[in-house]
C-alpha positions as CSV (number, residue, x, y, z in Angstrom):
1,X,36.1,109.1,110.0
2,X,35.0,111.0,113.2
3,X,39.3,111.7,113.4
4,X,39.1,112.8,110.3
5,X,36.5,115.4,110.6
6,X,38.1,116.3,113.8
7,X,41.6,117.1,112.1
8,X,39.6,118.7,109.1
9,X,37.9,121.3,111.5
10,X,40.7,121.9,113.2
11,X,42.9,123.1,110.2
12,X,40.0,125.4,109.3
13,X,39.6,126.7,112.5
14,X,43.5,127.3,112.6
15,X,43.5,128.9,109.1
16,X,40.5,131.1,109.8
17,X,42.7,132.4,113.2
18,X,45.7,132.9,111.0
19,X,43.7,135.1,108.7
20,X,42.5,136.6,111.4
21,X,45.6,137.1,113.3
22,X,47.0,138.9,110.1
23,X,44.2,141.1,110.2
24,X,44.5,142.6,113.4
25,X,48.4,143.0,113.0
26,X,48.0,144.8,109.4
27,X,45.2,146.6,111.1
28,X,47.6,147.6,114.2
29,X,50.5,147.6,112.4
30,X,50.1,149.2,109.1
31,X,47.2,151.2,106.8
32,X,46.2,149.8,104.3
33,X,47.3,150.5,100.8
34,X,44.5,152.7,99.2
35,X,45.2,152.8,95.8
36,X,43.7,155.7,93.8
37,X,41.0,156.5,91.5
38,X,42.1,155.6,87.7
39,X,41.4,158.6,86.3
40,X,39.9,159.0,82.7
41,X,42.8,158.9,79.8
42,X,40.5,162.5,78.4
43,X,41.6,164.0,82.0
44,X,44.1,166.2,81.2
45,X,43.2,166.8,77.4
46,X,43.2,170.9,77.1
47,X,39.9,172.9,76.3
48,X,39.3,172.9,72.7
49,X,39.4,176.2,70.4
50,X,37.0,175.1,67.6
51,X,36.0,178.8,66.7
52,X,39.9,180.2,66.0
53,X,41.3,179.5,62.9
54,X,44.9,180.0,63.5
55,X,47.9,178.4,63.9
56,X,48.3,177.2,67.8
57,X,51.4,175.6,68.9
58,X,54.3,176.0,70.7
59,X,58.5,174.3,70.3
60,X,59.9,172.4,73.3
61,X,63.3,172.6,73.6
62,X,66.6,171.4,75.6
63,X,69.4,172.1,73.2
64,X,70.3,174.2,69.9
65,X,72.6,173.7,66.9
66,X,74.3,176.9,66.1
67,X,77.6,177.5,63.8
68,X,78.8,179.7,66.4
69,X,79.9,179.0,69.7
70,X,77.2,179.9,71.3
71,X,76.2,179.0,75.2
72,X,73.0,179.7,76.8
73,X,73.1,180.2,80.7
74,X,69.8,180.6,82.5
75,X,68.7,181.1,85.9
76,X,65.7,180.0,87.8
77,X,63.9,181.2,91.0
78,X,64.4,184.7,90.9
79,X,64.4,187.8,90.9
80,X,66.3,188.2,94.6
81,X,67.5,191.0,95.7
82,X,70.7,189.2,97.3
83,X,71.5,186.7,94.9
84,X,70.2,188.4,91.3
85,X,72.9,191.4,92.0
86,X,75.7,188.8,92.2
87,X,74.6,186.8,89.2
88,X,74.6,190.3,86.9
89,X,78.1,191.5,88.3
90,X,79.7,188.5,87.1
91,X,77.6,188.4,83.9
92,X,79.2,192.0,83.5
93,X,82.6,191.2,84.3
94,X,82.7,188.8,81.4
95,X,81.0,190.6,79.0
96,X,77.9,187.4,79.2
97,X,74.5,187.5,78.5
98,X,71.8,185.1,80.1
99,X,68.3,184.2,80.5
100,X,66.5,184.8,83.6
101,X,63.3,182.5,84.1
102,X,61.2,184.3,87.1
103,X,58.6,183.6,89.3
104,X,55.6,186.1,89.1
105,X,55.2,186.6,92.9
106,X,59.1,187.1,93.4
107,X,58.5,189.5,90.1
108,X,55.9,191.4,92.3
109,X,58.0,191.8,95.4
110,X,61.0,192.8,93.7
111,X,60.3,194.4,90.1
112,X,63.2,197.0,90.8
113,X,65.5,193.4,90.5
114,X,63.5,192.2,87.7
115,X,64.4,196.0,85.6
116,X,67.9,195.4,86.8
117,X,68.2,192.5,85.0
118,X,66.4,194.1,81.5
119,X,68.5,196.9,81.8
120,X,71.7,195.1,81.8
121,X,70.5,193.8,78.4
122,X,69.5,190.5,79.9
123,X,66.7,188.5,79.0
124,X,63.7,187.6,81.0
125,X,61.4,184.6,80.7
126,X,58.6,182.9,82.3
127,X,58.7,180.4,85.4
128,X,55.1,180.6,86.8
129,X,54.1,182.5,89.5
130,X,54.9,180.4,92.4
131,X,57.1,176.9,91.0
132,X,54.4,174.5,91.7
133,X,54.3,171.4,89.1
134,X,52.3,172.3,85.9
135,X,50.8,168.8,86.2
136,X,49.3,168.9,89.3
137,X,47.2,171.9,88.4
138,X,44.1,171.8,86.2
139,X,44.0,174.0,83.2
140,X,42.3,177.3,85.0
141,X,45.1,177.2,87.2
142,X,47.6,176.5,84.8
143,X,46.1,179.4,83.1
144,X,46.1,181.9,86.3
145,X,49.5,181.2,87.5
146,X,51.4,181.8,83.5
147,X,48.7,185.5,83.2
148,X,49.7,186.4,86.7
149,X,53.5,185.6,85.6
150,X,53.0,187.8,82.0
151,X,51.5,190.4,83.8
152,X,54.0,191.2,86.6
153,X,56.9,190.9,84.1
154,X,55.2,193.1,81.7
155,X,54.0,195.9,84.6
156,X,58.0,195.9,85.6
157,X,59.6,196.0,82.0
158,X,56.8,196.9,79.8
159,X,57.7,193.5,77.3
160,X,55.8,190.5,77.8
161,X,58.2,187.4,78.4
162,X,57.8,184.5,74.9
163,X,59.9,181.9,76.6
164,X,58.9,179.1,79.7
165,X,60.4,177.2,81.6
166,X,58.3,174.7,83.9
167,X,58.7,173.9,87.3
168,X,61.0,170.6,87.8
169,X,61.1,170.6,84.2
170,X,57.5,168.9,84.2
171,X,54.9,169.8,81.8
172,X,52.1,167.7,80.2
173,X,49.3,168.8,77.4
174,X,47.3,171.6,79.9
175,X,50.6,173.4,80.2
176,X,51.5,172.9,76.3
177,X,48.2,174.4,75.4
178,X,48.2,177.4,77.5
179,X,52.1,178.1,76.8
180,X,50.8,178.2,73.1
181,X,47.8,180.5,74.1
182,X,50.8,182.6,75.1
183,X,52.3,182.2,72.3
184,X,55.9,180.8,74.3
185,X,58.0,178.8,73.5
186,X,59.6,176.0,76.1
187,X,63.0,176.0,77.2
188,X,64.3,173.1,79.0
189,X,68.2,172.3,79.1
190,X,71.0,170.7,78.3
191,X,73.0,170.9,81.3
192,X,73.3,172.0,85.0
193,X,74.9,173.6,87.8
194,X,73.7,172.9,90.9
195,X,74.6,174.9,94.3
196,X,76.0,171.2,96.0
197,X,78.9,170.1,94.4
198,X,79.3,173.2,92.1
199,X,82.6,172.6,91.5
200,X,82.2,168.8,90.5
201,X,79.9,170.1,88.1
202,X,80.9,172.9,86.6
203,X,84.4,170.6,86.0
204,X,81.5,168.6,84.0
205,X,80.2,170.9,82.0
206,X,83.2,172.9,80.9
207,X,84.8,169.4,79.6
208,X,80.8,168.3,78.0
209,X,80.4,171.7,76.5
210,X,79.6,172.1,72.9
211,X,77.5,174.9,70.6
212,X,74.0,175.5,71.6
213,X,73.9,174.0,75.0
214,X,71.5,175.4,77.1
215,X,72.8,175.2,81.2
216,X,70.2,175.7,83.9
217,X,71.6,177.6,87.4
218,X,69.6,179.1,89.9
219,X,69.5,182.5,91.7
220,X,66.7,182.5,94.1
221,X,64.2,180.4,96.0
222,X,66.8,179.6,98.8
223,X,69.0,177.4,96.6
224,X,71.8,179.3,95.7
225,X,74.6,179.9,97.9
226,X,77.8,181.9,97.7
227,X,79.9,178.6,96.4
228,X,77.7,178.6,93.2
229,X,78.8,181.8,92.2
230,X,82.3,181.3,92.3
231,X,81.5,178.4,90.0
232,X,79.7,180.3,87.7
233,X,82.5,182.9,87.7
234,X,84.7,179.6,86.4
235,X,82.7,178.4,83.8
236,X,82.4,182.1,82.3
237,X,85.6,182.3,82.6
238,X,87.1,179.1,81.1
239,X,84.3,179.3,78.4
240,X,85.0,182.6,77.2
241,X,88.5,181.4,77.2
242,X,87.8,178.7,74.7
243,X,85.7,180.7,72.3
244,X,82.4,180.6,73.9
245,X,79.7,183.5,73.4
246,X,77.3,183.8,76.7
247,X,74.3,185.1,74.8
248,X,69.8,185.1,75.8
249,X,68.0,181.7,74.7
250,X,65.7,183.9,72.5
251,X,69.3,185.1,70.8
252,X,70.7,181.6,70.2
253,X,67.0,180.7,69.1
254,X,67.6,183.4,66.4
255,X,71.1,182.1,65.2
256,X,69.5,178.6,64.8
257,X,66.7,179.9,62.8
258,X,69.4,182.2,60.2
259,X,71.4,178.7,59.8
260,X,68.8,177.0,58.5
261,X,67.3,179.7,56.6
């Protein structure tokens, strides 16, 4: 019995230095994993209007069905004043039209970019102030960054913008709400050309392209380099060739609506 007790305590004694052991290394070695708060499922449920009595709503889209051939290409990240000029020249070259989602601030700095792009008959949209992810800000935030946005777009073309595009593509009910406050619409997309690998991809989408595809390309924020635009160049080119119409989202929203009217 007493060999028994002995073995018995012995075991613990090892277990409770095992335990311990692992302890000190995780302590040393590793932090530990903090997971975080659950939050509420009401967290990110938008303030409620219970005094209007309109309609409030907004469309979310990545795609269009048109009769025509119709091709919307939009850029990001703008307006720059060394990247923007090249997009519009070869816009001009082919005779294209496109969609230019633009960051407020960039708006700010550069509105004399921002009327170059409205002048050339181009149209131009809504990509927050600063491209941080809708759905890490709450809803006052949300709100500030999209006014800030309509405000600096309006002050440099005297239109307000109806179309957004979020940040990463990422948007959640806060950023529904106050898109519908706004009274936009959200445009996502269909297809994209990105500066690495341009070629690759534009390869892709030329052989992928069909009537109301919406492509997303970029012409500021430090993405774009001067590769891109030679692809660009290409897919106006070979598009054009094969019947394609470059036109605004807003247009190609129009030629939707008249089909199914």
């Amino acid at each position: 019995m007493a060999h028994q007790i002995s073995r018995r305590h012995l075991l613990s004694v090892s277990a409770l230095t095992a335990v311990t052991a692992a302890a000190v290394v995780g302590a040393a070695g590793q932090q530990p994993v903090v997971r975080a708060p659950r939050k509420s499922p009401s967290d990110r449920v938008p303030p409620r209007r219970e005094s209007a009595t309109g309609t409030s709503g907004t469309d979310v889209f990545w795609r269009m069905q048109t009769v025509d051939q119709l091709v919307a290409l939009t850029f990001d990240d703008g307006p720059d004043p060394r990247w923007t000029p090249m997009v519009l020249s070869a816009l001009a070259d082919h005779g294209a039209q496109a969609t230019f989602f633009q960051m407020g601030k960039a708006v700010r700095k550069h509105p004399e970019v921002t009327r170059a792009v409205h002048d050339a008959g181009h149209e131009v949209a809504s990509h927050t102030a600063e491209h941080k992810d809708l759905t890490d800000l709450d809803y006052d935030q949300i709100w500030d960054n999209l006014t800030l946005t309509h405000e600096a777009i309006v002050d440099a073309i005297g239109t307000p913008p109806t179309l957004l595009r979020p940040p990463y593509g990422r948007i959640d009910s806060l950023g529904l709400f106050a898109a519908a406050e706004l009274g936009y619409r959200v445009a996502m997309w269909s297809h994209h050309l990105p500066t690495w690998e341009a070629e690759a991809a534009v390869d892709h989408n030329i052989a992928t392209a069909s009537p109301g595809m919406i492509i997303l390309c970029h012409d500021g924020r430090g993405t774009p380099e001067d590769s891109l635009y030679v692809a660009v160049r290409r897919l106006l080119g070979e598009l054009t060739k094969d019947g394609y119409t470059f036109v605004t989202v807003s247009d190609m929203l129009a030629a939707q609506q008249a089909r199914a009217s």
